[in-house]
N, C-alpha and C positions, 0 to 999 in steps of 0.2 A: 274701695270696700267701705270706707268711713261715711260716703255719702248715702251709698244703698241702707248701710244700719241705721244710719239716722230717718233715713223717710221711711224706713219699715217703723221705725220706733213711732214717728207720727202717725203715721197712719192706721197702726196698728192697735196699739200700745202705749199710748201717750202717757207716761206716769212716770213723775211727775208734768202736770201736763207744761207750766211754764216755758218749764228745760227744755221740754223735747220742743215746745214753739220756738223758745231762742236756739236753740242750735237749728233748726230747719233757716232761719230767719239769715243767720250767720253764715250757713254754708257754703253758700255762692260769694259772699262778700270773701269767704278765707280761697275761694277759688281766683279771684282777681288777685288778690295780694299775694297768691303763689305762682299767681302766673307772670305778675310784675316783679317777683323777682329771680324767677328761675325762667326767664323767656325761650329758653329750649322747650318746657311744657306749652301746652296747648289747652285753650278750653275749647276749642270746636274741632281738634283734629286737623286733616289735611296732610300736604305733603309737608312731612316732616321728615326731619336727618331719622335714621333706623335707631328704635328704642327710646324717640320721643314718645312720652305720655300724653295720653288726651284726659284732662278733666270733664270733659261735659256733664259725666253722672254727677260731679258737685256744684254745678247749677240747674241741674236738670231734676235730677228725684229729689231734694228738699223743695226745691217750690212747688213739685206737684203736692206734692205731702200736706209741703202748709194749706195751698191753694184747697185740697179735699178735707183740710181740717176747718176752712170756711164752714161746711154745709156742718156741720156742731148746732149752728147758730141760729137764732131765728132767720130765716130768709130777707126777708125787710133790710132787718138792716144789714146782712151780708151784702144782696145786690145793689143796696145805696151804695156799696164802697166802690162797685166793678169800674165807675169812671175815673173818677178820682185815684182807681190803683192805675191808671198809666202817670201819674207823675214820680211815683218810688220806682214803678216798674223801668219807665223809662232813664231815671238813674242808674238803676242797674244798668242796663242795657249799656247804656254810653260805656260805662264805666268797664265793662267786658268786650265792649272794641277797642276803646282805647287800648285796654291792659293787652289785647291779644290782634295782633294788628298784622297778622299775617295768612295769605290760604286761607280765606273764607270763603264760601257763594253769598250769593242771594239767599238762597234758600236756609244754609243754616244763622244768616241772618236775621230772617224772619222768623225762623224758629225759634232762636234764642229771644226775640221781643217779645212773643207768646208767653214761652215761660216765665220771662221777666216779669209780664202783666200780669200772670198765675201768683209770680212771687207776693207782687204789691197788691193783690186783692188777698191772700191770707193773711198778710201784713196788716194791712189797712183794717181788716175786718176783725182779726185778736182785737189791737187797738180799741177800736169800736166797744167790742165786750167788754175788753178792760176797764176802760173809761166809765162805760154804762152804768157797769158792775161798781163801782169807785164810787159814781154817783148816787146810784141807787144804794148803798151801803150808809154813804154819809148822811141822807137825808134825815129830819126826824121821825118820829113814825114807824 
């Protein structure tokens, strides 16, 4: 439920906008580290023992979230980020096999790399504004 509030709050309702980007940003990363420690949960589901949980909605609807809170931005420089977001993305990614290394396919494989890349191009693209906005601030003028 925590994961769906948070991507309605982005996606929605971004206010304070920060917050609601670091909590979309953070979501998936609290999905790996509860799944590296409670290895009865799941981030992709599968055959699990009865009354395993499946996390996927906390890597899955914050990275959409951030990923649609890209388009905020000027265009330009959001889709300069879309390459350069497979090196965050694909940290995530590893980092959600590793954590979760049981009953997977192919396919929610692949799935989960999508999102990942979704994750690191909202990632990458705040950033960008951050930065931008940091610079443009401090200038004189």
């Amino acid at each position: 439920m925590s994961a769906i509030a948070i991507a309605l709050w982005t996606g929605f309702w971004p206010y304070p906008y920060p917050l609601a980007i670091a909590a979309s940003a953070l979501a998936p990363w609290a999905g790996v580290l509860i799944v590296r420690r409670f290895p009865e949960l799941s981030l992709f589901g599968g055959e699990r023992d009865d009354g395993a949980e499946e996390l996927g909605m906390l890597w899955a609807s914050p990275s959409l979230a951030l990923a649609f809170r890209a388009f905020d931005h000027a265009f330009c420089d959001a889709w300069l980020t879309a390459a350069p977001a497979i090196l965050p993305g694909a940290a995530l990614w590893i980092a959600m096999m590793a954590a979760d290394t049981q009953h997977r396919s192919r396919g929610t494989m692949v799935c989960a790399a999508v999102f990942a890349w979704a994750w690191g191009w909202g990632l990458l693209t705040y950033a960008d504004v951050t930065l931008a906005g940091r610079a443009t601030s401090s200038s004189p003028g």
